[in-house]
Legacy VTK file of the C-alpha trace (Angstrom):
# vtk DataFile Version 3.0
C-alpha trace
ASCII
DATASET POLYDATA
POINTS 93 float
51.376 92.716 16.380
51.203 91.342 12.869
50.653 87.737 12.337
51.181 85.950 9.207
48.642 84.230 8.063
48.034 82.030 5.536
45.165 83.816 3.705
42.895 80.610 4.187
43.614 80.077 7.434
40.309 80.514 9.509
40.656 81.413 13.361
37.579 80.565 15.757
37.321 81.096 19.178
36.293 77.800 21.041
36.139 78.345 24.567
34.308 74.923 25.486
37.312 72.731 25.291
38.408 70.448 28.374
40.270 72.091 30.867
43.845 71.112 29.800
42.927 71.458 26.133
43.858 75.089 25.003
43.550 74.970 20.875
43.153 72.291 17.525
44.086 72.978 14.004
43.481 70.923 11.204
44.296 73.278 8.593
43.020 75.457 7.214
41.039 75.952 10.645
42.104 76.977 13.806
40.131 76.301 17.084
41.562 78.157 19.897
39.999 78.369 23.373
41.117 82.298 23.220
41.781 83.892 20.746
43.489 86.965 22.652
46.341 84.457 23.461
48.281 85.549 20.726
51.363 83.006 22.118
48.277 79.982 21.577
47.406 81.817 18.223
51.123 81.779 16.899
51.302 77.887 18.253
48.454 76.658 15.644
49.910 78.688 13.483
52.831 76.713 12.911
50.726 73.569 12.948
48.783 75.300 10.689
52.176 75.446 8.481
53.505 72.079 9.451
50.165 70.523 8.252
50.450 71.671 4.714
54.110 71.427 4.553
53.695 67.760 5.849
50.423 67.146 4.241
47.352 67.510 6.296
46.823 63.344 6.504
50.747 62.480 6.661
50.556 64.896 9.756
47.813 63.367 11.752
49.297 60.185 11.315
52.689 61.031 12.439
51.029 63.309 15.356
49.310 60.490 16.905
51.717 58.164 16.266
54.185 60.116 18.440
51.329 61.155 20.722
51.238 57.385 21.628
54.795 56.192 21.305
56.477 59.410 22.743
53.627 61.149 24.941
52.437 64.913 24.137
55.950 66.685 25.257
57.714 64.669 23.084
55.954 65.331 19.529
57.917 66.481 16.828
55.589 69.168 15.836
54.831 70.432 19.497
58.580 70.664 20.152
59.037 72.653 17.138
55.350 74.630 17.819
56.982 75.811 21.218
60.196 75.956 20.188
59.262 78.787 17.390
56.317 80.424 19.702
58.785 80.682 22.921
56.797 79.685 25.132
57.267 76.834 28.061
54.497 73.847 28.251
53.555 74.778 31.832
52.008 78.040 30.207
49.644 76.085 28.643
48.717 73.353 30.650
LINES 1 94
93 0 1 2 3 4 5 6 7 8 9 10 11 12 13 14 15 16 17 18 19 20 21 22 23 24 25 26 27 28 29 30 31 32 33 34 35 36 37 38 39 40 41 42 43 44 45 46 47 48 49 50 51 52 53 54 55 56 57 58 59 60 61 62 63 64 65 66 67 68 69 70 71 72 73 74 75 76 77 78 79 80 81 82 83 84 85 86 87 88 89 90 91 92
């Protein structure tokens, strides 16, 4: 399978997150815990795009924002993440 990529975009493997932590992106890099996971690879993906359609700063501020005020499920951006990637939250937690 074929991803898209953004021809900056820069994916690293990361295994030593936390235990309930499975990837970051702050564009253009990509931090993913592993990188076979192509459902967790497509995920930062679109944050990937939602960063620089959002600006990278605008983003963060709006993520935590929402990260605070709504709680993790309820994010904008992870709603649309999983939404577009098809996958359920319990697959990644």
């Amino acid at each position: 399978m074929r991803l898209n990529c953004n021809p900056f975009t820069v994916i690293i493997q990361f295994p030593y997150w936390p235990k309930d932590w499975w990837g970051f992106t702050f564009a253009p890099f990509i931090f993913v815990k592993d990188i076979s996971d192509i459902n967790m690879v497509k995920h930062e993906l679109i944050h990937v795009k939602q960063q620089y359609k959002h600006f990278i700063i605008w983003f963060w501020i709006r993520y935590i924002y929402q990260l605070i005020t709504k709680g993790y499920k309820n994010i904008d951006y992870e709603i649309e993440a999983y939404k577009v990637t098809k996958i359920g939250e319990t697959s990644w937690l």
